[in-house]
N, C-alpha and C positions, 0 to 999 in steps of 0.2 A: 504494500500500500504506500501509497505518496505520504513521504515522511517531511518533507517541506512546508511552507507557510502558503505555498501556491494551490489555487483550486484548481486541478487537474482532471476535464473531462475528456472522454473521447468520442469522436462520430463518425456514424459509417453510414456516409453518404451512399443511396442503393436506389437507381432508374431502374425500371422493369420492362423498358427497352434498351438494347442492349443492338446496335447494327451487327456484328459478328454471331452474333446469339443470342437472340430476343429470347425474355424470359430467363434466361441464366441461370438467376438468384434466386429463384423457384425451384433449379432441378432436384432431384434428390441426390443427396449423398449422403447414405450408407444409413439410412432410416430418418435424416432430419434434409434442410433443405438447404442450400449452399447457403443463406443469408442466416438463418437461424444459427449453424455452425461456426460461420464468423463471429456473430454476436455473442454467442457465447462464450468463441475462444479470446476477445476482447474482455469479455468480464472472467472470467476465467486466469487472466494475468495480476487480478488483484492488482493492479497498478491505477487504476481509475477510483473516482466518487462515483462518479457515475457515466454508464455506457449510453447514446443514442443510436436507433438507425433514422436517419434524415430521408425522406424517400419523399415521390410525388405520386407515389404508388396504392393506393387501397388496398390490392393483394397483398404486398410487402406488406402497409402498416398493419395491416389484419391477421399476419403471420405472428407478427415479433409479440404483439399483442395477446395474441389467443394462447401462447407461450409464456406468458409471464415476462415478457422484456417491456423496456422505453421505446417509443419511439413517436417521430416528430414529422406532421404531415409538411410537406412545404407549401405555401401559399400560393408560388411564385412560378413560373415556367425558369430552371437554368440553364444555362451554356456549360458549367462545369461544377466539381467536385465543393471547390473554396467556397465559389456563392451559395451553393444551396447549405451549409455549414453557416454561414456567414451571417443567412435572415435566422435561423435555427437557433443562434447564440446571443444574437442583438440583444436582446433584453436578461439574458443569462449573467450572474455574479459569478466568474471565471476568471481563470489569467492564464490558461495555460489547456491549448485546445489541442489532439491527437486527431487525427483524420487515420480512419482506418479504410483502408477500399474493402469495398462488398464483396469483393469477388475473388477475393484474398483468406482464407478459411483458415490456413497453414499460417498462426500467428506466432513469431517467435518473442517470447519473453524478454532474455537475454537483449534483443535488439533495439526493445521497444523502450525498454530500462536505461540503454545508453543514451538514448535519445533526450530522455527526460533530463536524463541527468544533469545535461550541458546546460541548463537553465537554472542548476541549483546554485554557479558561482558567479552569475552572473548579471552582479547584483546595480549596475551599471543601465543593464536593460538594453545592451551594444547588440545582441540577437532578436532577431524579427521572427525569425523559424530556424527549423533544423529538418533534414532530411538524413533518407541513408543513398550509401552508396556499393557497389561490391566490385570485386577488381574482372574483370574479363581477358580471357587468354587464346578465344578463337577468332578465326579469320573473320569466319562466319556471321560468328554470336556479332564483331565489333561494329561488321558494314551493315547488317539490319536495321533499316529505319524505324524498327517499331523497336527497338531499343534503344532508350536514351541514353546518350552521353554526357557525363559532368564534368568537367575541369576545374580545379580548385587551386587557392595562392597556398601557399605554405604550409600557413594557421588553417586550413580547409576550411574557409570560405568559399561558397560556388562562386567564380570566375564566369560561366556560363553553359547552356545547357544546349545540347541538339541532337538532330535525328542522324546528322554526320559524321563519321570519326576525326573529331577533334582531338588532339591538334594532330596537323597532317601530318605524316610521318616523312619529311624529307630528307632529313637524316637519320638513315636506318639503325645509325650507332649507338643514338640516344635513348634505347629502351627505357621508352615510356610505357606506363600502366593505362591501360583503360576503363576505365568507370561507367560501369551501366547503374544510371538513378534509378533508386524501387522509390514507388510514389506513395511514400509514408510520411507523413508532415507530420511537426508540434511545432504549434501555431502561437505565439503571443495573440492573445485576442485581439489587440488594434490592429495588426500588422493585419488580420484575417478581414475586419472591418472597412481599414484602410483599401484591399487589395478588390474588396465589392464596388467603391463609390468611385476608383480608378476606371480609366476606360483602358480597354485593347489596344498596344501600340502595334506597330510595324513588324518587328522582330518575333513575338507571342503569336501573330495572326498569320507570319511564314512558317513558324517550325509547328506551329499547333504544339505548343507546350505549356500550360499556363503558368508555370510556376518561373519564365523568364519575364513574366508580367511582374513578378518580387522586383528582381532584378534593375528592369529599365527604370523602376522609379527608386531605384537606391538603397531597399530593404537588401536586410544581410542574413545571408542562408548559412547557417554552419552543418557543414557534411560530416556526417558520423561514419564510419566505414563496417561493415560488416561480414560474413562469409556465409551468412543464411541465406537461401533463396528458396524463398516460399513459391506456390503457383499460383498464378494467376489464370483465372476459368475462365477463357477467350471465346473457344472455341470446347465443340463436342471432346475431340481428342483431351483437353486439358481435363475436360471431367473425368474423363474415365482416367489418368493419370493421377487424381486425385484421391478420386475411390480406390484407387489399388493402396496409396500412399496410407487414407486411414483407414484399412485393412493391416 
């Protein structure tokens, strides 16, 4: 449990459209339903007050519900993950907001704990959020556009984020690491408020990344680094990868 003076909730923002795989968050796995199993394994980490799932969804809210969870209708039509989190929390006494994805079941404790953590000395308030990262070693895994890349200075602040392998490799001597971003936020609640009443720059609306919308207005991402890689339920294939995994 959060041992801090900060109130620390988490939200698992959950569409029930889904263009890869509508309905998703509904399939079953392995007797409960992908959305229910994340929720659970969110509260299940003991690291929260309290767990939400944010959805625009009736199906969804009527699952987490009829279950005995939270969860929070959205008002609003969203573009992405942060806004619908954003109208969710507006009137919430918070300081310290976890965004878990829906479609992410496979929660690792260990990762989610580092995350928080970097918030406890940081007393300054010099962090807007924190993300993780994990290093990648194939050819493959690096040129996938649907794998994000992160770049960081030093102190692993993200530098910048894209669907290209950043930075180029022109000299092949310099064995650089690759970083593919898993899109787990802890949010300072203004930085989360702030990033709603921002509009879409240039940069966020070429890579379709929203979290380079931090970025271009100057909020500071500090990158956690990890070795966990949970799944994400994309596609049919990922389900049943899933099902086998909790089996």
């Amino acid at each position: 449990m959060n041992t801090t003076s900060n109130k620390i909730i988490a939200m698992i923002p959950a569409r029930y459209q889904a263009s890869r795989f509508p309905g998703k968050l509904m399939q079953d796995l392995n007797g409960k339903t992908v959305i229910q199993r994340t929720y659970e394994a969110a509260v299940n980490t003991g690291l929260f007050q309290e767990v939400f799932v944010v959805t625009d969804s009736d199906i969804i809210f009527e699952e987490i519900i009829r279950n005995g969870g939270k969860a929070i209708k959205s008002k609003q039509e969203h573009e992405c993950g942060s806004d619908r989190i954003a109208e969710a929390v507006e009137n919430m006494d918070v300081d310290i907001v976890l965004n878990v994805q829906g479609d992410e079941p496979l929660i690792d404790h260990q990762s989610l704990q580092k995350l928080l953590q970097v918030f406890e000395g940081d007393t300054e308030k010099r962090i807007d959020l924190a993300s993780l990262k994990t290093p990648m070693h194939e050819s493959e895994e690096i040129t996938n556009p649907n794998n994000v890349k992160v770049i960081t200075n030093k102190d692993n602040f993200a530098l910048y984020f894209s669907r290209f392998p950043v930075p180029y490799p022109r000299d092949t001597d310099a064995r650089v690491t690759y970083y593919k971003h898993i899109g787990v936020y802890a949010f300072r609640k203004q930085a989360l408020m702030d990033f709603h009443q921002l509009p879409m720059l240039s940069l966020e609306a070429a890579e379709k990344i929203e979290c380079i919308r931090y970025l271009e207005y100057g909020k500071s991402i500090k990158m956690v680094e990890t070795d966990f890689r949970g799944i994400g339920i994309d596609t049919a294939e990922d389900l049943e990868k899933a099902r086998k995994l909790f089996n």
